[in-house]
Residue, then its C-alpha position, 0 to 999 in steps of 0.5 A: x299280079x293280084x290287087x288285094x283291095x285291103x293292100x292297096x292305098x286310094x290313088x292305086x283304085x282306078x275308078x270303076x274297076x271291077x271288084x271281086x267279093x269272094x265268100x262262103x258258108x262255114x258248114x260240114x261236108x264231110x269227115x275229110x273236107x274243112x268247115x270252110x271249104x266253100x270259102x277256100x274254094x271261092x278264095x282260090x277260084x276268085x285269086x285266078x279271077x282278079x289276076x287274070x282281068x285285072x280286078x281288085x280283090x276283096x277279102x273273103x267274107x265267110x257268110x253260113x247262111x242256108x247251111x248243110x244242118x250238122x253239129x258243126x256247121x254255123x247257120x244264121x237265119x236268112x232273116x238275120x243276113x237280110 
């Protein structure tokens, strides 16, 4: 069973529980692949993760910072992220 932090009520948190903040650029990899392909898989590879240890799921934050340069790609400088 997967505990999505944003599902849970406060007395479900068991204090220092590990948590797992999945996230990923918003960025163009090819014409066959989705502009948040990097977030998908590090959804997906952190799902697997929390269930299997136990750990409270954070959602997804998509984060395009140091992005591949494309039309489609978002990008925010390093400074701003900082």
């Amino acid at each position: 069973m997967i505990r999505r932090y944003a599902e849970l009520f406060p007395a479900d948190l068991v204090p220092g529980s590990l948590a797992i903040y999945p996230w990923g650029a918003l960025e163009w990899h090819s014409y066959h692949l989705p502009l948040g392909l990097d977030g998908i898989v590090a959804e997906d590879f952190s799902e697997r993760l929390a269930e299997r240890t136990g750990s409270v799921l954070l959602p997804t934050k998509w984060l395009p910072f140091t992005t591949l340069p494309h039309r489609c790609s978002l990008m925010f400088s390093t400074n701003l992220v900082r």
